[in-house]
N, C-alpha and C positions, 0 to 999 in steps of 0.2 A: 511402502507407503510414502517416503519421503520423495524416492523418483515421478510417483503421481505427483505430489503437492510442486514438486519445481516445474514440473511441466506447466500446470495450471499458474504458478507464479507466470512462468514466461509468457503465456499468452495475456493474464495481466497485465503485466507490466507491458507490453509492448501494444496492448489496446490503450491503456493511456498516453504512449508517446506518441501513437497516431491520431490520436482526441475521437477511438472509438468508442463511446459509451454507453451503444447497445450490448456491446460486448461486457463493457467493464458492470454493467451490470448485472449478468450472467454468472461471473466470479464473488460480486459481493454481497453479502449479507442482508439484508433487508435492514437490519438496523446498523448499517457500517455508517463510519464517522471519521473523521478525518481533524485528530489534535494537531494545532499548533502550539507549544506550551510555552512559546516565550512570546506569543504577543496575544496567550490567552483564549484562541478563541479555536472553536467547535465546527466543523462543518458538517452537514448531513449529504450524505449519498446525492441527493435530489439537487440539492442547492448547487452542487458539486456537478452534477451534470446538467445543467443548466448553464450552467459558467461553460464548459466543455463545446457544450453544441453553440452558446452563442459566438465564441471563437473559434472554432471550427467552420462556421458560415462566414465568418469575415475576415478567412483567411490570416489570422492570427492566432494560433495557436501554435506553438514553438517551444513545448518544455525543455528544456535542460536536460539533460540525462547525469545524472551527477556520479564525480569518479567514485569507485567503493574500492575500499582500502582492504574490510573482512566483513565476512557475510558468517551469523553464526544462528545454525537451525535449534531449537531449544523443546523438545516434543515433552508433554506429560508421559506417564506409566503406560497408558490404554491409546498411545498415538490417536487421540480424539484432538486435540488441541495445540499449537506451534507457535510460540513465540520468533519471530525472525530478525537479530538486529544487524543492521548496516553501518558501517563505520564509516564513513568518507573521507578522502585524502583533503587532507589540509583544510580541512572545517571542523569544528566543536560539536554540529550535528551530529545527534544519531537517528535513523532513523528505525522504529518498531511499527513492526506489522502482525498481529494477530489475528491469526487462522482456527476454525474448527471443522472437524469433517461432523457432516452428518451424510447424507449418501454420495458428497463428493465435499472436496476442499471449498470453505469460502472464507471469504477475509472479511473480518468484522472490525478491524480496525486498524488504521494507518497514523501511526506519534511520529510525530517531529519533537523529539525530547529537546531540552536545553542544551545538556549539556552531555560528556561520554559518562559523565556519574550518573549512572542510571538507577531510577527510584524503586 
């Protein structure tokens, strides 16, 4: 199960670095959301690709790929559900991703925690 879910992670993640969000919406959730928890604020899927497509038309679109220091997979008892956290080198970021299968992997939610003390 877990080689499925990296797989689907990969093409995630690398659909956002190319600011594809036809794709990226195929991976996520219907109600996926996107915390930021240190300046507060909520993003939805929508609003999120909208941002995507309008710099991706104007040739600005250039995320960062940020270095990861440890990546650790966290599955419930019934591998239905995956905690994923990222540590990154030389930032207090962590970042969680939150996955559930139902007849395939989807990510329901992407935290940019405060801080590595995670809640």
């Amino acid at each position: 199960m877990d080689n499925q879910l990296e797989h689907i992670r990969d093409i995630w993640v690398n659909a956002f670095f190319t600011g594809n969000y036809d794709v990226l919406a195929q991976y996520e959730d219907e109600s996926f959301r996107v915390v930021y928890e240190k300046e507060g604020v909520t993003e939805s899927n929508y609003t999120r690709y909208e941002k995507i497509a309008h710099a991706v038309k104007n040739g600005v679109w250039k995320p960062q790929k940020p270095e990861i220091m440890s990546e650790e997979f966290e599955f419930n008892r019934d591998l239905t559900e995956c905690r994923v956290t990222l540590e990154l080198e030389n930032e207090p970021t962590v970042i969680q991703e939150s996955w559930v299968f139902y007849d395939e992997w989807k990510v329901v939610e992407l935290r940019f925690c405060k801080s590595r003390k995670l809640s």
